[in-house]
C-alpha positions, 0 to 999 in steps of 0.5 A, spaced: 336 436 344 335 438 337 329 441 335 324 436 331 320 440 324 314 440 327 316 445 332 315 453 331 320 458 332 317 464 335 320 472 335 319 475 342 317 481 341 317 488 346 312 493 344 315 500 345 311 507 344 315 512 341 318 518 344 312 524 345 315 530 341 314 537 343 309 539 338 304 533 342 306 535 348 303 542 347 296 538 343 296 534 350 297 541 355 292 544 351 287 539 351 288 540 359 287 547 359 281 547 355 278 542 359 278 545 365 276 552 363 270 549 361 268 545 367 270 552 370 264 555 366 260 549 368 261 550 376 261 558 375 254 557 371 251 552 376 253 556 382 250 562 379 244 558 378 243 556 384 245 561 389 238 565 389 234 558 390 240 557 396 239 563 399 233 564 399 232 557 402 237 559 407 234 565 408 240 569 408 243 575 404 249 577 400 254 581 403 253 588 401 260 592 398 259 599 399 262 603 393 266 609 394 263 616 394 267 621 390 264 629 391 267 633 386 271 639 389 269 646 387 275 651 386 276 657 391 276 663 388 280 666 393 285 661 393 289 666 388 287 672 391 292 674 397 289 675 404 290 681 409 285 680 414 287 682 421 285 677 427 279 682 429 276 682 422 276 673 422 273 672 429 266 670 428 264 674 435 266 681 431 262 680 425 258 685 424 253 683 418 247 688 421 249 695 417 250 690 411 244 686 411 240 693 412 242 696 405 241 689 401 234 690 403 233 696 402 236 695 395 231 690 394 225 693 397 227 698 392 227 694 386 221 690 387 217 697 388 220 699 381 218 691 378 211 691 374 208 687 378 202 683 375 198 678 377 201 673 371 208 674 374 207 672 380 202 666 379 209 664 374 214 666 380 209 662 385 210 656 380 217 656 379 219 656 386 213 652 387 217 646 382 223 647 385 220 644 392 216 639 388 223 635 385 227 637 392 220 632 395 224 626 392 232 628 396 228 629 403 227 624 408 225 624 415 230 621 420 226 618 426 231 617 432 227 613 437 230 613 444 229 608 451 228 612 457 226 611 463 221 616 468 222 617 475 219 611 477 224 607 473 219 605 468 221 604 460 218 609 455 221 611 448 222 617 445 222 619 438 225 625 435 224 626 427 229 630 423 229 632 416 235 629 412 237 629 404 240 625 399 247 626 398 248 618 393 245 612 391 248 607 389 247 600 387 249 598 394 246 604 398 243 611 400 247 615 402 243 621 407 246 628 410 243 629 417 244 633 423 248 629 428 243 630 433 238 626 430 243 620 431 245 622 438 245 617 443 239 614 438 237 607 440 235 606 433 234 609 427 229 609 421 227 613 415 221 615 412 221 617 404 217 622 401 212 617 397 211 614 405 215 607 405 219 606 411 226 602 411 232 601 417 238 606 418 246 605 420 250 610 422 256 611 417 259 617 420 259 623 425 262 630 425 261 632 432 265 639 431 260 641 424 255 637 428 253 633 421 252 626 420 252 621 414 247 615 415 246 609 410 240 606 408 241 599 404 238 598 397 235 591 398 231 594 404 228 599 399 222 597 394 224 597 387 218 603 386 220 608 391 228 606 389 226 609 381 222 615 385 227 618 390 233 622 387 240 625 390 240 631 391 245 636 386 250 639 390 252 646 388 257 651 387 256 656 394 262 660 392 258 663 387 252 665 392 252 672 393 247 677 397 241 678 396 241 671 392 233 668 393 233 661 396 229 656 398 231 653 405 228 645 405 227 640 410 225 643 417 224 649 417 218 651 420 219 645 425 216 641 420 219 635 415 217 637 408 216 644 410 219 649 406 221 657 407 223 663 401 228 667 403 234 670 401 242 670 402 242 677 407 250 677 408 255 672 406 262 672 412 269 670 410 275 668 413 271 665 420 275 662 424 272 654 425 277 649 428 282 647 423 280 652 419 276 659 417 271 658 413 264 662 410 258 663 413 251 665 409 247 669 414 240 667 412 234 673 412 229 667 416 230 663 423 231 655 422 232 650 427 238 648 424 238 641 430 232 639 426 235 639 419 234 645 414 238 645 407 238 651 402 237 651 395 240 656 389 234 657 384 237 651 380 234 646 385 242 645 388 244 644 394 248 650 397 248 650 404 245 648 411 243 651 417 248 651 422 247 652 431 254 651 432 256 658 430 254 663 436 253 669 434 249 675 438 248 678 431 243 673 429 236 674 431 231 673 427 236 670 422 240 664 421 247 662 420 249 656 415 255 653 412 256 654 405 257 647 401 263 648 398 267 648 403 265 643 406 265 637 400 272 634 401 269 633 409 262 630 406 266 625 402 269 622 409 262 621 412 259 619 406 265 613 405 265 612 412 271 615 414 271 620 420 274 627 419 282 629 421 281 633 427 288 637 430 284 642 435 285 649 434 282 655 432 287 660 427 289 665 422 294 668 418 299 672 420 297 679 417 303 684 413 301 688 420 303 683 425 309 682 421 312 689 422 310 686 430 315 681 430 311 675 429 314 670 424 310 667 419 305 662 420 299 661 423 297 665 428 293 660 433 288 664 437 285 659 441 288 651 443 282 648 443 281 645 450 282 636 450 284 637 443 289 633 440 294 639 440 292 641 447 294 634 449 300 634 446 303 642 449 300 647 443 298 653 447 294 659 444 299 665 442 303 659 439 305 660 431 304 654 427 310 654 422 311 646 420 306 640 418 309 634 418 315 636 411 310 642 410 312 649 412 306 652 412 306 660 411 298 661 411 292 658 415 290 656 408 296 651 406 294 648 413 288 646 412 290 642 406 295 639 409 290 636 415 285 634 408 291 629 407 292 626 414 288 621 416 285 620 424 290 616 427 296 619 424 301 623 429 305 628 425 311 632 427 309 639 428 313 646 429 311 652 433 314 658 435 313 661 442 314 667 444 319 667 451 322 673 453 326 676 447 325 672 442 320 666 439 323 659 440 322 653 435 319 648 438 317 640 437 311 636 438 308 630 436 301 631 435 296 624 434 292 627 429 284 626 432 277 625 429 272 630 428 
């Protein structure tokens, strides 16, 4: 049929986008991102907003993420002296401080009669040291240990115990405190009294049963802004550098009493002591503390230089007191105060003396005493044993081996080398040690 004038002719057409280059694919992909960045801000910003009104509302708090604590190793000077001590000179049974403590005395007896002592000097001494306790007030805390008992009826009581403590860190998170571990001993619970009065709960962070210390925590929102701006962390000091005859305050418990405080002097400083897994100093004080309620000494300068100590028997000591210089002791705080439990292999131990040598005892260290249900004892180490190897690590001085156990962990087992004395010679031999937790 042919198609008449009238009727139209019309184009089909197809629309057809155009091809999308590269450059408008990376505009698009672009837009995505900035798109999507701002909804991130808006949620971020909202969640921010409202979380405090959530969780005030709900009533719960914000997990608390504790910060590491870090403590500052001070150098031992006798680190680059060589050591010649025989196994009777590092035993703490045969110190014998008396005859020293003795002429120290003296000797400051004889410079104070020579002092021109007048009225002004003293009133400016007594304030002096009067300022250095004042500002120490801010670090001590009393510890109450509260525990359940029962009588001989059965029937419940509660007792409670209050020891001194100090500040060791604050930190956005926490409060960290030095204490004895008594005052955490089978405690039910524990609280802690600020110098200004306020009160506030305790956990446990750490114990060390051997030095007999522990390290508690007290959470920063359980404890009032002002009191939070009013307490301070105690400055640690050097105690290498402690000598005899130093003037000290001795703070915390002293008397018996938190928030007492002693003047005294250092009367004798003791080296190379044997301790468990390790030697150590020891500062012979001229006044008797009860080290179980928490006394802490401090140098001139208001730093903490040690604490007493009732883990150290000594018969030399009447009338005296023994305390563990601080130096010695920080990579060990820095464990507690982070929580972590403290390496413990077990032995009581010296080096092998030039003397010893020319005996026929190789080189090591000489063990004096495998402590009983310790970790070496468990795995077969005897007392007499020569200590020669640590994991990869020969070890030739007590000293090498106690850094050795400052890079283990509690947990770890490490291949340990002895030498034993048999008939005719010394034969090496292999243990596995499980490393323990002081």
């Amino acid at each position: 049929m042919a198609d008449s004038p009238n009727d139209k002719k019309f184009m089909r057409e197809k629309i057809v986008k155009p091809p999308i280059n590269k450059r408008r694919l990376a505009g698009r992909a672009l837009c995505l991102c900035l798109f999507a960045v701002i909804l991130g801000v808006v949620a971020a910003v909202s969640f921010v907003v409202s979380r405090p009104m959530v969780e005030k509302f709900l009533g719960t708090e914000p997990p608390s993420t504790s910060i590491p604590i870090t403590i500052q190793q001070d150098s031992d000077p006798a680190s680059r002296e060589p050591t010649s001590e025989t196994m009777m000179e590092t035993t703490a049974e045969t110190l014998q401080p008396e005859e020293m403590r003795e002429e120290i005395e003296e000797m400051v007896s004889e410079a104070m009669e020579d002092f021109p002592w007048t009225e002004k000097n003293l009133q400016e001494l007594n304030e002096a040291v009067r300022a250095i306790y004042l500002e120490s007030e801010k670090s001590i805390v009393t510890v109450a240990s509260i525990r359940q008992e029962t009588d001989w009826f059965d029937n419940p009581i509660l007792s409670t115990g209050q020891y001194a403590g100090i500040i060791l860190a604050i930190n956005p998170s926490e409060v960290v405190i030095l204490t004895g571990e008594k005052a955490v001993e089978e405690a039910d619970s524990l609280g802690v009294i600020f110098g200004d009065g306020s009160t506030a709960s305790v956990e446990v962070k750490q114990r060390d049963t051997i030095a007999g210390m522990a390290a508690i925590r007290v959470k920063t929102a359980d404890i009032g802004e002002q009191t939070l701006n009013w307490i301070q962390a105690a400055s640690l000091g050097n105690s290498y550098s402690v000598r005899p005859g130093d003037m000290i305050l001795a703070v915390g418990s002293p008397t018996g009493h938190v928030h007492s405080v002693i003047t005294g002097m250092i009367s004798y400083v003791a080296k190379g002591v044997q301790v468990a897994d390790g030697q150590t100093r020891m500062l012979y004080t001229d006044f008797d503390g009860d080290g179980d309620r928490g006394v802490f000494l401090l140098n001139l300068s208001g730093q903490l230089i040690g604490w007493v100590t009732e883990q150290m028997e000594a018969e030399e000591t009447a009338g005296a007191s023994l305390a563990m210089p601080i130096s010695e002791y920080k990579w060990m705080l820095e464990q507690l105060s982070n929580g972590v439990s403290i390496p413990y292999f077990g032995i009581l131990g010296q080096d092998v003396s030039d003397s010893m040598l020319g005996d026929g005892i190789p080189r090591g260290v000489y063990i004096t005493e495998s402590i009983a249900d310790g970790p070496a004892y468990s795995a077969g180490i005897q007392s007499g044993d020569i200590l020669v190897r640590f994991g990869d690590q020969d070890i030739s001085s007590l000293r090498e081996f106690q850094g050795c156990m400052e890079e283990t962990k509690s947990g770890d087992t490490v291949s340990v080398v002895i030498r034993r004395k048999s008939i005719d010679e010394y034969r090496e031999i292999e243990y596995d040690v499980v490393i323990g937790a002081r």
